[in-house]
N, CA and C of each residue as an Amber inpcrd file, in Angstrom:
protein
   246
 -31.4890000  33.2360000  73.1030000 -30.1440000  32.7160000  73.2290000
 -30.2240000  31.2040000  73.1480000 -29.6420000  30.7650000  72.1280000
 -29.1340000  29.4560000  72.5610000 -28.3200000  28.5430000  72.9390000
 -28.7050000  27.6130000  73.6750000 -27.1400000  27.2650000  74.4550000
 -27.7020000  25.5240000  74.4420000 -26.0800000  24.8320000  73.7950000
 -26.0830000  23.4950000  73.4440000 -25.3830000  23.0750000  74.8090000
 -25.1190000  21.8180000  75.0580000 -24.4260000  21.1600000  76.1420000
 -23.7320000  19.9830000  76.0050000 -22.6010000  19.5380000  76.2240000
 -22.3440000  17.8330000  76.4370000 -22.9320000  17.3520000  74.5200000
 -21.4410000  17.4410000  74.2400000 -22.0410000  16.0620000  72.7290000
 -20.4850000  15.0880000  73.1160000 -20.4730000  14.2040000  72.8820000
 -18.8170000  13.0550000  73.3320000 -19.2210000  12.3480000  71.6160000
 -17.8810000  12.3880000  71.1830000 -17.8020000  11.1570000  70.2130000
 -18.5540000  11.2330000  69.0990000 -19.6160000  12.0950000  68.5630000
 -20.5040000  11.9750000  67.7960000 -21.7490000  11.8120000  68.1340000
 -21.9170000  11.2560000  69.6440000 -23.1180000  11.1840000  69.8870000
 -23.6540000  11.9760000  70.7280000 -24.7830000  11.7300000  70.9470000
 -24.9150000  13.5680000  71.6240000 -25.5590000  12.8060000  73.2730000
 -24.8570000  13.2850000  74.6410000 -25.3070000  12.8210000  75.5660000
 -26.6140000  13.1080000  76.0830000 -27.4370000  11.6660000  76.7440000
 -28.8040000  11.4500000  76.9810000 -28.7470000  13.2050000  78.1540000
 -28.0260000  13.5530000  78.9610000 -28.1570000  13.9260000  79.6710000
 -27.8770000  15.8870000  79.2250000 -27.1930000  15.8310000  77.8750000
 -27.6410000  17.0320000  77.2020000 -29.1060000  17.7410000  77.2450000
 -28.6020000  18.8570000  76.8590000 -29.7340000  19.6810000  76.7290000
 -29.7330000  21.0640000  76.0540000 -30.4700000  21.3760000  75.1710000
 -30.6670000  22.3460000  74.3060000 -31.6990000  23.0870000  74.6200000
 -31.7410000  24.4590000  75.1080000 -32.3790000  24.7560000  75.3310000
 -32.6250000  26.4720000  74.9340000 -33.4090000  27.1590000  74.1180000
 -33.8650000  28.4250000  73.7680000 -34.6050000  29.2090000  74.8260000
 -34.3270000  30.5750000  75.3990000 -34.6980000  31.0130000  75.7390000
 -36.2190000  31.9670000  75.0400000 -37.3990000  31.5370000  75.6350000
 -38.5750000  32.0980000  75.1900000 -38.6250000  32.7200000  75.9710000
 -39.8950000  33.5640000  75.5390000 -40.3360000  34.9950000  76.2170000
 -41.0070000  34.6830000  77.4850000 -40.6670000  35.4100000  78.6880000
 -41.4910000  35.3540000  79.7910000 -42.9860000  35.6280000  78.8740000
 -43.7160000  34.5580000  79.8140000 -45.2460000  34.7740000  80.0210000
 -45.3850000  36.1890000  80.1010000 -45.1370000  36.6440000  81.5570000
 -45.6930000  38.1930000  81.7170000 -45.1470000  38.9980000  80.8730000
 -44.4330000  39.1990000  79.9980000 -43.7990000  39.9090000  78.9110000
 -45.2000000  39.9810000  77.9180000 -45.3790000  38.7760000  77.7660000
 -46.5690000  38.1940000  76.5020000 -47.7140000  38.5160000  76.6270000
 -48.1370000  38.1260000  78.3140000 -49.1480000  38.5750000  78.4100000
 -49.2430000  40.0940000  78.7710000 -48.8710000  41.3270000  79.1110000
 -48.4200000  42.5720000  78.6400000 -48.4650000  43.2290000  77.5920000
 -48.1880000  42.3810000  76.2610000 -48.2370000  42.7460000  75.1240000
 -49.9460000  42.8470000  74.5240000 -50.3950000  41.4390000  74.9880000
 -51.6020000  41.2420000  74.5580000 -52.6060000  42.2260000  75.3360000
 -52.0270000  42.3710000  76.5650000 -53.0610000  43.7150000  77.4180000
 -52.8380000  45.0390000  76.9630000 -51.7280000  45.0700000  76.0830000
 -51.6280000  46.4720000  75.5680000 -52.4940000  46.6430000  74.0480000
 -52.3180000  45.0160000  73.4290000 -52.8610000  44.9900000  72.5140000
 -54.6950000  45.4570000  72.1590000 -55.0070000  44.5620000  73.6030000
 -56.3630000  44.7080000  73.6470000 -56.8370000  46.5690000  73.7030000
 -56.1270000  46.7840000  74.7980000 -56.2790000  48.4790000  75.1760000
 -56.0940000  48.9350000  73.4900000 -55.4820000  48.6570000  73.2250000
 -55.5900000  49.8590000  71.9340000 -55.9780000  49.5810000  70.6530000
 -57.2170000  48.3840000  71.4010000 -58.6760000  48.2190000  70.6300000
 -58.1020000  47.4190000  69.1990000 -57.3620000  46.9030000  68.9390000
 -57.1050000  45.9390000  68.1490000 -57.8170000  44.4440000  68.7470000
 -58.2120000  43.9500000  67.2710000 -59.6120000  42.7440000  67.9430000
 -58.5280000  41.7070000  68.0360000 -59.0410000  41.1090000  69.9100000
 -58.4090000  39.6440000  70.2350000 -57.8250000  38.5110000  69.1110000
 -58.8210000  38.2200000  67.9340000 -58.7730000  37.5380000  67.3790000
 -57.1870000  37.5240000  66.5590000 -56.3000000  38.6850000  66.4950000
 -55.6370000  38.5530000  65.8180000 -54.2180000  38.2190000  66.7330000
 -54.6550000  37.6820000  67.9550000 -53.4930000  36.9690000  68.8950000
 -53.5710000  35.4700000  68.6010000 -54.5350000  35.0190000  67.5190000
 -54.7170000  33.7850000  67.7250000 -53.2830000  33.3150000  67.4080000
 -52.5620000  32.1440000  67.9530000 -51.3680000  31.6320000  67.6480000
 -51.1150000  30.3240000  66.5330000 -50.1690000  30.2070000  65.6700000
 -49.1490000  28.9560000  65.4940000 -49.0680000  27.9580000  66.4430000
 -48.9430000  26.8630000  66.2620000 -48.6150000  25.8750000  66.9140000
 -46.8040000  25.7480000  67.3180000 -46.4020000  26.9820000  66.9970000
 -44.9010000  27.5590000  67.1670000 -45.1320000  28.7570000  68.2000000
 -46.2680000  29.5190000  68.5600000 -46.2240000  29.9950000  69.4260000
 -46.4570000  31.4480000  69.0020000 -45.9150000  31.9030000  67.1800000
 -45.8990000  32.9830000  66.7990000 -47.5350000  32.9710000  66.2930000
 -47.6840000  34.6200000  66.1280000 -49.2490000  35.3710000  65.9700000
 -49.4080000  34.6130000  64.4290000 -50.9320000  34.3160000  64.6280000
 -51.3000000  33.7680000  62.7640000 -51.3830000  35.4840000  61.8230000
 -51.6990000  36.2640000  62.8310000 -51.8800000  37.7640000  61.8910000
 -49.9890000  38.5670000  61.9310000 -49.7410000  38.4420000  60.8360000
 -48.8080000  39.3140000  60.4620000 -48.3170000  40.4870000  60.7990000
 -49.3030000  41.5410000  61.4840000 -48.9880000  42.5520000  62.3370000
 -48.7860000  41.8800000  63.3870000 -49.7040000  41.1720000  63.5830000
 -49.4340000  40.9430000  65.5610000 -47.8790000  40.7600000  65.8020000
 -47.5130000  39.3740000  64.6780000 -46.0720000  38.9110000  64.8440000
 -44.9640000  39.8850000  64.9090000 -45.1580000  41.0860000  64.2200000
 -44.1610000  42.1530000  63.6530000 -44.2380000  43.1070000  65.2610000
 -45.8480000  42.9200000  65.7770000 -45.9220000  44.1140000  66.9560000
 -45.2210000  43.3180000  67.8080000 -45.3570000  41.9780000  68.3610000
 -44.6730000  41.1660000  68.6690000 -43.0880000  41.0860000  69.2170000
 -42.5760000  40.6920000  67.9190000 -41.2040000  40.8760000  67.9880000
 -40.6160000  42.4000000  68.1890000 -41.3870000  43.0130000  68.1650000
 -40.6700000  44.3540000  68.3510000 -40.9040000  44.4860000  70.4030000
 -42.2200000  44.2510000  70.4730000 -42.5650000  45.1000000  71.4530000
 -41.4030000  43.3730000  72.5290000 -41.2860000  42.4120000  72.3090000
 -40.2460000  41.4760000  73.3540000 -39.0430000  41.8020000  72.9890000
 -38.4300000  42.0870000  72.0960000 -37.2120000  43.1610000  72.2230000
 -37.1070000  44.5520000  72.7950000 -37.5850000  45.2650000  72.9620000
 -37.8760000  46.5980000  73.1190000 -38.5280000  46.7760000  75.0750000
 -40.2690000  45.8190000  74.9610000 -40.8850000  46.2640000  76.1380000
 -41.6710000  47.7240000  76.0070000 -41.3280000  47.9260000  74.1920000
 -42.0620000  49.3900000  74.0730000 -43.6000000  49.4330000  73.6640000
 -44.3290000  50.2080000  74.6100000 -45.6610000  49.7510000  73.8070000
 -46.0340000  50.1480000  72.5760000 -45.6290000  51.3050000  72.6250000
 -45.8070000  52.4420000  70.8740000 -45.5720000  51.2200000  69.8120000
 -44.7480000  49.8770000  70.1490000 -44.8680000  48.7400000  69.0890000
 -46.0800000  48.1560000  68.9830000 -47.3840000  48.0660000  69.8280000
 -48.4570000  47.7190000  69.6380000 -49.2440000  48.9710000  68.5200000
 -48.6410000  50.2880000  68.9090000 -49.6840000  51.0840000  68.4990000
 -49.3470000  51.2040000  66.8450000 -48.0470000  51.2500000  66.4840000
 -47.4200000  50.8730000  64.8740000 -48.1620000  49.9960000  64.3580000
 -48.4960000  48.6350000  65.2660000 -49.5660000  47.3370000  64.6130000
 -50.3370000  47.9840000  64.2060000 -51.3130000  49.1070000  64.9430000
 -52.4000000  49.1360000  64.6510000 -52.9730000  50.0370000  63.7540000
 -51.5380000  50.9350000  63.3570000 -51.6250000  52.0210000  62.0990000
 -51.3430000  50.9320000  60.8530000 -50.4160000  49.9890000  60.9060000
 -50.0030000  49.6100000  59.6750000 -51.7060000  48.8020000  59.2650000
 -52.3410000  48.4840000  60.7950000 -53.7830000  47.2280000  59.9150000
 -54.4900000  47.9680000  59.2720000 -54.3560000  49.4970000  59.5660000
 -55.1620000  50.4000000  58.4530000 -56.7640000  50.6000000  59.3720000
C-alpha cells in the first residue's frame, strides 16, 4: 500500500512522508525456512539491492507465498526449477 502525505503549493512538505508498506521480516524469513526445508539450495535467496530474489523462481515463489502465506508456493518454485 502506498500512502503519500502533506504536498502545499507545489512543493512537497519537509515533514511529508511516503511511505510503502514491505513485507514483515517474519513473513520473509518463513518463506526462506520453508524454502530451505524443501531442499531448494540457499543460494537462490541471494537478493537485489531492491530486496527482490536474483533467481526468478525464488521471486515468483516469493510474491506468491507474501500474498497468500501459502507454502505449496515454495513447493511450485521447486517443480518449475526442474
Amino acid at each position: 500500500m502506498l500512502e503519500i502525505t502533506t504536498t502545499a503549493e507545489g512543493k512537497i512538505d519537509h515533514e511529508a512522508t511516503i511511505g510503502i508498506s514491505a513485507p514483515n521480516d517474519a513473513v520473509r524469513d518463513a518463506f526462506e525456512a520453508i524454502w530451505r526445508i524443501a531442499g531448494l539450495p540457499a543460494g537462490d535467496l541471494s537478493r537485489n539491492p531492491d530486496g527482490t530474489y536474483q533467481a526468478a523462481h525464488a521471486t515468483q515463489a516469493w510474491e506468491s507465498y507474501a500474498a497468500t502465506r501459502e507454502w505449496r508456493a515454495v513447493l511450485t518454485a521447486a517443480k518449475e526449477r526442474g
